[in-house]
Structure formats: C-alpha cells, structure tokens
Phi, psi and omega in degrees: 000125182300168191239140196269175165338109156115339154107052209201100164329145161309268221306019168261313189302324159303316171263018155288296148346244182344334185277326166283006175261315148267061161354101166261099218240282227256148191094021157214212207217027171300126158300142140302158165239283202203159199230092252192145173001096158066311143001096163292134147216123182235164191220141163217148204282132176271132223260320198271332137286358184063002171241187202235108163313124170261132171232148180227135185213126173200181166245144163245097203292135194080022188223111175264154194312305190317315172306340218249326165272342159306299190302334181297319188257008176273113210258305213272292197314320226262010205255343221258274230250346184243123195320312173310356194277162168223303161225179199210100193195163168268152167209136133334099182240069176068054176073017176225110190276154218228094166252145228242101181232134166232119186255144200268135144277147178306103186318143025242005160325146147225170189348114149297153220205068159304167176182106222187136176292134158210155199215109193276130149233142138278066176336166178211105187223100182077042171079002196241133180267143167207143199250119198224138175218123182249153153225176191180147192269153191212167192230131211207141197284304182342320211238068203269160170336132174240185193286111182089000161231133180264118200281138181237146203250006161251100171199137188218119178240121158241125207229157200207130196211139164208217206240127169264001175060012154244251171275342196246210206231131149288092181258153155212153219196104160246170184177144157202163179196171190239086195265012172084194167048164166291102171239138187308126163340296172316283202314321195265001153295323189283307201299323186274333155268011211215306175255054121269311172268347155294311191307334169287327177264006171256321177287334164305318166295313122028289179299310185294312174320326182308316198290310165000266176345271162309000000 
C-alpha cells in the first residue's frame, strides 16, 4: 500500500487502530515486562539489533482523547512539562516538515538526538472516533549531526488514543529506537519500566495544565 501525505500508509494508521480493539501479542514472543499504574508494557527482542520493541496498552483516566493528542503533539508545551527535552523544535526540510528533538541523557553518557516525520489522523472505524499518531526517523541534510551528541537513526512509534466511555483515553503505544553507543543495561531497563509510564503519568498530568493554560 503506497504511503499516504506525510510518509506514512493507511494500514499503519490501521493496525494502531486494531491493537486497541485487540492486542496483538500472540505468534511472537511478547514478553509482559511489566504492570504499573494502569500500565501494561510487553517487549520483544528484535533479533537484527539485540534490542526491544515495545507495546504499551493502558488507561489514562481524566484525560479525553483529543486532548491527549493535543499536548502530544504540541512540541513547545512538551519543552514545559517533560524534564528530558534538550531541545525541540519543527523545520521546514524541502516542503517536508521535519522534527528536530535532543534528549538530555544521565552523565557521563551522551545525548541523543532525532530527527524524524510524524503524522496525526483521526479515524472513524466502526462508529469508534480514534486518534492515531505515527512518527518514524528520517534523514534530511538540513538537520546534520552535531559533535558530542549521538544521532539515533532507528526510532519508530505508534499511539493509537480513543474514548475509555468515561472521562479518559484508551491508549496503545508502540515504540523502538537504536539509541547507539554503549548504553548500560540497567538504564534501558529503568527506561522501559520505569520512564514510560512516568512519562504517561507526567503527560496526563500535562493535559490538566493545558486545560489551564487555554
């Protein structure tokens, strides 16, 4: 299937869509990791990097979908509420916008660095409003390497957000990235049990400041 405006397939925007009606977990070798404030997260080893793709399925309560995709894709506010940002930003790249993100890592490591397409729809599938946002890393002369941050050139995400039929959000959540370098066990362990679902629960919180805000 050709890829639609923005570099990205219907069927991707679908089977984001599909994990929240179903999960699909089984004919592979998903792990639970771990089960945390409403928060699912299973992993599976990607055999050509040795590292682990991730799904995440949960509820975030007080939070309604639209909203949840707003504060998601509002770059300058996420520079506000989530501590990791270093920098942030939208770029123009030959008529292709273009995001620039550098996440601060723990000494004596260093940064990391995206630069990468993402694309918001709303769906309607089967009487169900759902919110679906892909992004996925790309490479653009504009946006060149810097010196003392290591670019990471694999990273793929997919949120899926709908109505929980009360007040919050139905999420599903995939994500992988290559972030390079030597990076310590322990760390990408913490990260995946530990800062994925605080990162849900800083953005939730995020959403009520938003309402504020506005």
């Amino acid at each position: 299937m050709n890829p639609i405006a923005g570099g990205f397939t219907e069927e991707e925007f679908l089977e984001a869509c599909a994990e929240l009606q179903e999960p699909a977990l089984a004919g592979a070798d998903w792990q639970l990791l771990v089960e945390t404030l409403g928060i699912s997260i299973y992993r599976l080893l990607d055999q050509q990097s040795g590292l682990y793709k991730y799904k995440v399925f949960g509820v975030l309560e007080d939070c309604a979908p639209a909203l949840f995709a707003d504060v998601y894709m509002d770059l300058d506010y996420r520079k506000q509420w989530d501590q990791y940002v270093k920098e942030l930003y939208e770029n123009d790249c030959s008529g292709e916008t273009v995001v620039y993100w550098e996440v601060k890592y723990p000494f004596p490591m260093s940064n990391r660095d995206y630069v990468y397409i993402r694309q918001r729809r709303e769906l309607d599938v089967e009487g169900r409003k759902i919110h679906v946002i892909l992004a996925q890393s790309t490479c653009v002369s504009q946006l060149a390497e810097r010196p003392g941050v290591i670019r990471v050139k694999q990273y793929k995400q997919s949120l899926a957000i709908e109505s929980d039929g009360k007040k919050g959000s139905k999420v599903f959540m995939y994500y992988f990235d290559n972030p390079g370098g030597q990076i310590p066990s322990w760390l990408i362990n913490w990260a995946a049990k530990n800062g994925v679902p605080n990162f849900l629960k800083d953005l939730a919180k995020a959403c009520q400041n938003y309402l504020k805000k506005t």
